[in-house]
N, C-alpha and C positions, 0 to 999 in steps of 0.2 A: 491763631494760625497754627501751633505747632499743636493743639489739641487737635485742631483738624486735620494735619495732616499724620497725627495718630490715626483717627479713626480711617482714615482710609488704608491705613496698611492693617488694620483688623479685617477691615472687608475685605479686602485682597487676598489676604491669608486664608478668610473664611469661604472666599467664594471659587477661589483658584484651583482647588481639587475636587471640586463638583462640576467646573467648565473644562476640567483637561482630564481629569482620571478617565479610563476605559469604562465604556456601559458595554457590558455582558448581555443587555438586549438588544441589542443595535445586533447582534450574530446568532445566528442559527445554533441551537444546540442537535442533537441527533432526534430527539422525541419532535423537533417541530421540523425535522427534513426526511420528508415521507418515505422516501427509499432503506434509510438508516432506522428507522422505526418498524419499518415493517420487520426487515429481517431482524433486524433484536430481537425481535418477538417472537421467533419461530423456534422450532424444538427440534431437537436432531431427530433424525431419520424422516421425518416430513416430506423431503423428495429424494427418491433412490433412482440411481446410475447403475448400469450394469451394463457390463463389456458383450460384444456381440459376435460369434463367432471368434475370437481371439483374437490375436495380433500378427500383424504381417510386416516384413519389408519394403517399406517405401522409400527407394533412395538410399539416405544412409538413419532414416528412423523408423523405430514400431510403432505403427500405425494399427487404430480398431474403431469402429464403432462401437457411441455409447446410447443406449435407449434411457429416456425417462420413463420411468415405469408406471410414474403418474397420467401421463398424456400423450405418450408415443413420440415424444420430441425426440428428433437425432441430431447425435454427435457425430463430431470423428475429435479424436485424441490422438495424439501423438509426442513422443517421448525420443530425445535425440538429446548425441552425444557432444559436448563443445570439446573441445580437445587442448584448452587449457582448466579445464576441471572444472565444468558445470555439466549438470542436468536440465533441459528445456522441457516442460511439459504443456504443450499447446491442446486447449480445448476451446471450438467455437461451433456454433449451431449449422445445420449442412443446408437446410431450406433458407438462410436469413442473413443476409448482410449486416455486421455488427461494423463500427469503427475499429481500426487498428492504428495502433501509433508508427507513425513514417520517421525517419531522421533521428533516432536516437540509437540503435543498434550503428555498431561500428559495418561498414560497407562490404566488407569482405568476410564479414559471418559466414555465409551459407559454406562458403572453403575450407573455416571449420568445422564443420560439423560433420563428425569422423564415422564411420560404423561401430554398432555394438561386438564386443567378442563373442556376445552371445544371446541367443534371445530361444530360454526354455520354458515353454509351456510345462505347466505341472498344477493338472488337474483345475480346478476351479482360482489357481495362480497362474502370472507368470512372469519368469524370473527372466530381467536384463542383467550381464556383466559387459564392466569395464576396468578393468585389472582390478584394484583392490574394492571398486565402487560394487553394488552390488542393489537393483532395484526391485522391490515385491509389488506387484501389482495386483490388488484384490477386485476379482471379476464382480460379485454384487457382492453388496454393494461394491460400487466402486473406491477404491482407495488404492495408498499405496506409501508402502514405508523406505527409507531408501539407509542404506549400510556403507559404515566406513571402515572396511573389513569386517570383524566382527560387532563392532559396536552401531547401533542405532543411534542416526543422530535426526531423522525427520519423520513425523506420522502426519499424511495430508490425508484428512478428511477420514478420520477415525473417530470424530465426535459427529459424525453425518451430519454434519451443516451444510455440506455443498448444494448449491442451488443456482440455477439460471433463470429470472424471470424471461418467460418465453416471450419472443416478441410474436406481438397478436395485433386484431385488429379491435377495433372499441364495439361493447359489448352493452347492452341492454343492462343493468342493473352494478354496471360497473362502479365501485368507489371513485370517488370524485378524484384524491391526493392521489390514484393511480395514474391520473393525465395530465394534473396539475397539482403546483404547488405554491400555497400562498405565505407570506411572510412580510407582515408591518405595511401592511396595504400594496406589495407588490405578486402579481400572478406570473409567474413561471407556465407555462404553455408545453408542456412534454406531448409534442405530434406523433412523433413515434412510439410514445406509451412507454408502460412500465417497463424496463430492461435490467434490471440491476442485477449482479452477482456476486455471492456471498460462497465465502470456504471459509474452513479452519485448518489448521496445521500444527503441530505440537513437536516440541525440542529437548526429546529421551534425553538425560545426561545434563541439559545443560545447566548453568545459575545462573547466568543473568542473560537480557535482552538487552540491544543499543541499537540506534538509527531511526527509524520513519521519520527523519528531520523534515522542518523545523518545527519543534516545542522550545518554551519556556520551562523547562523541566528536569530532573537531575537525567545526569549520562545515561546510566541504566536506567531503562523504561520501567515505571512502577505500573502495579495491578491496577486496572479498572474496572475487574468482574470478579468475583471468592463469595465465599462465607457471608453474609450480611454486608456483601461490598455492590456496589454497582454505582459507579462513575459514570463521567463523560468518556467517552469513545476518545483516543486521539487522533484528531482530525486533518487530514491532508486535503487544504485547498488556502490557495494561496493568498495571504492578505495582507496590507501595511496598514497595519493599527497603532495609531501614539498610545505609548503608557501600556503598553499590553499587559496583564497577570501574569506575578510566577509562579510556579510551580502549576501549571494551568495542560492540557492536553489540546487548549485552542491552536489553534495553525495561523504559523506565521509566513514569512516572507519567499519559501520554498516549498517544496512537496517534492519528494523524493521516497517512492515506497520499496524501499529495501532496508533490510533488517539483519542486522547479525546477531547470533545468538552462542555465546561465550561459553567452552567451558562444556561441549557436547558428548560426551564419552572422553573416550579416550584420542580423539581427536583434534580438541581444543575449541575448534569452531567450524562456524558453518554457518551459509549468506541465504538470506530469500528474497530475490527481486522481481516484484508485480510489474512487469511494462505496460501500464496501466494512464492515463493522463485525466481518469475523471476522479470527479468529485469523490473522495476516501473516508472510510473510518476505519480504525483498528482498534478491535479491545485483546487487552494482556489480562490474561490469570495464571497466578499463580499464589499457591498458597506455599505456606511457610514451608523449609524443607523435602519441596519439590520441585520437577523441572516445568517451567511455562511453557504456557498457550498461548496461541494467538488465534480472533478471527477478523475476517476479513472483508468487509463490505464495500463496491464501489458501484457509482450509480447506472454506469452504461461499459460499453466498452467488453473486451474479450478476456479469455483466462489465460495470459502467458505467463507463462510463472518459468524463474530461472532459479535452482539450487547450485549454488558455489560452494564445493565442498570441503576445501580447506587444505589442508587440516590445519589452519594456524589464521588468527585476525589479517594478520599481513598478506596470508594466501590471498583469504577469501577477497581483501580489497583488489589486489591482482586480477582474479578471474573475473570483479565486476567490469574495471578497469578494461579486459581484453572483448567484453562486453560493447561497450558503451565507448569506448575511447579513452585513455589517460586525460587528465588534466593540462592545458595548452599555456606554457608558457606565454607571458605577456611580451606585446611584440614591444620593441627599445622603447620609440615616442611615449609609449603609455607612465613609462616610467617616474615619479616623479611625487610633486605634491600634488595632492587631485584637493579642491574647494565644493565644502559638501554640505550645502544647510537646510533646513526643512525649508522653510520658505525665502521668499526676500519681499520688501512693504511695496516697492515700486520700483521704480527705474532709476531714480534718484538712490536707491538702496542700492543698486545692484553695481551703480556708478560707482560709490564710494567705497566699496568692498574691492574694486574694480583697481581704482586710485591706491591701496592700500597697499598693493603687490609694490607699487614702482615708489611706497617712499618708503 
């Protein structure tokens, strides 16, 4: 008897981390999720933006038309001031209804958003201020670097990665994973077609990257693209996996794409937040001794991008904060022990867990 009930605590041992450890195929890597492979794949300058007629005042933002030079697709862009220390850069297609994310921005945004002190054209530039901010907007291509006073602390889209897959209708000779996507015997059905949109942005000055949470991963974000480097992407989409890997770029329980980047000039820091809600990848490079990259892929959805300028970690949380909303204290009731377990066997389980409070 007591040999037998050896061997079963061998098997148990033997077989208990092959029935509960995590399978890394059971989840999508970036090569087998058609959006995030395509663009990996693309080479800078492959599609050029260029500013159209300049900029003008809309309200309290500078507003332009942007042309794809590839296929005549129009923009309109727009760049506005938040008035506790962000930059907004709105870019969405003028013929195409894309989703936009509702209920996240705080309600009384639009009352911030203050005018520029200045808005100078200069020549194939053009230069916004806001007291010590200071933003360069490069006509074609399109880009634009932004200053905190004299230091640079953001270059968006200086490695020409920006791109909008145009929304179109289906086309004779179309790639199949441009309308659908299969995975482990399941078809994803994308009606509206390929939509995704991909940038990069780079952080002059800084040393380290923190946030696109949740990873299993150290604080500062480590490289996933250099030198004989090419990782997985880390992935923003939301999942409860038991046992997940550490030190892993797989996505776990949240997705929250904003990013602070430590350490920008002489600034300290400085925030990037995607108001984004689709499917994400981000890859980080940075090689030894220099300040990181980042790009940007997400599968649908629009370009709002929010720069919080700091100059200090603590700012930058601030200006998300006046963003999005502070954090909501828990109302009294909630207070207390909360009972928390992965599963319960029956009802008979949940009885006597139940029972256990009152003895």
């Amino acid at each position: 008897m007591i040999k037998y009930i050896k061997c079963l605590r061998i098997i148990w041992i033997l077989v208990l981390p092959h029935v509960a450890a995590f399978k890394a195929s059971d989840f999508k890597t970036c090569d087998q999720n058609p959006f995030c492979k395509r663009n990996r794949a693309r080479s800078p300058g492959e599609t050029t933006y260029s500013v159209s007629n300049g900029f003008t005042l809309e309200r309290n933002s500078a507003v332009a038309l942007l042309n794809d030079v590839s296929n005549k697709n129009q923009f309109k862009v727009s760049f506005s001031w938040i008035k506790s220390g962000s930059v907004r850069m709105h870019m969405s297609e003028i013929h195409s209804a894309r989703y936009e994310v509702k209920d996240i921005l705080v309600e009384q945004l639009p009352l911030l958003e203050v005018p520029w002190d200045s808005i100078q054209p200069e020549g194939p530039f053009t230069r916004l201020i806001k007291g010590h901010i200071h933003v360069f907007i490069h006509h074609e291509p399109f880009a634009f670097r932004l200053f905190n006073g004299r230091e640079e602390v953001v270059s968006f889209n200086d490695r020409a990665l920006l791109h909008y897959e145009e929304i179109r209708s289906r086309e004779e000779g179309d790639s199949g994973d441009l309308w659908e996507a299969k995975f482990k015997g399941f078809t994803d059905h994308m009606r509206a077609g390929p939509q995704s949109i991909m940038f990069d942005a780079s952080f002059p000055g800084a040393q380290a990257l923190f946030g696109i949470p949740e990873h299993a991963t150290s604080f500062a974000l480590k490289p996933t693209q250099g030198d004989n480097l090419n990782l997985e992407p880390y992935r923003l989409y939301n999942l409860d996996v038991f046992e997940y890997v550490e030190e892993s770029p797989f996505g776990l329980y949240g997705s929250i794409p904003m990013l602070l980047a430590h350490g920008a000039g002489a600034s300290g820091a400085v925030g990037l937040f995607w108001l984004n809600a689709a499917e994400m990848y981000v890859d980080v490079q940075q090689a030894e001794g220099s300040s990181p990259s980042t790009t940007w892929m997400a599968e649908s959805g629009v370009l709002d991008l929010f720069i919080m300028t700091g100059p200090s970690p603590a700012a930058v949380v601030q200006q998300y904060s006046a963003l999005t909303g502070p954090t909501s204290l828990p109302p009294l009731f909630s207070l207390g022990y909360h009972q928390c377990r992965w599963n319960y066997r029956d009802e008979a389980d949940v009885a006597a867990v139940d029972a256990g409070f009152d003895s």
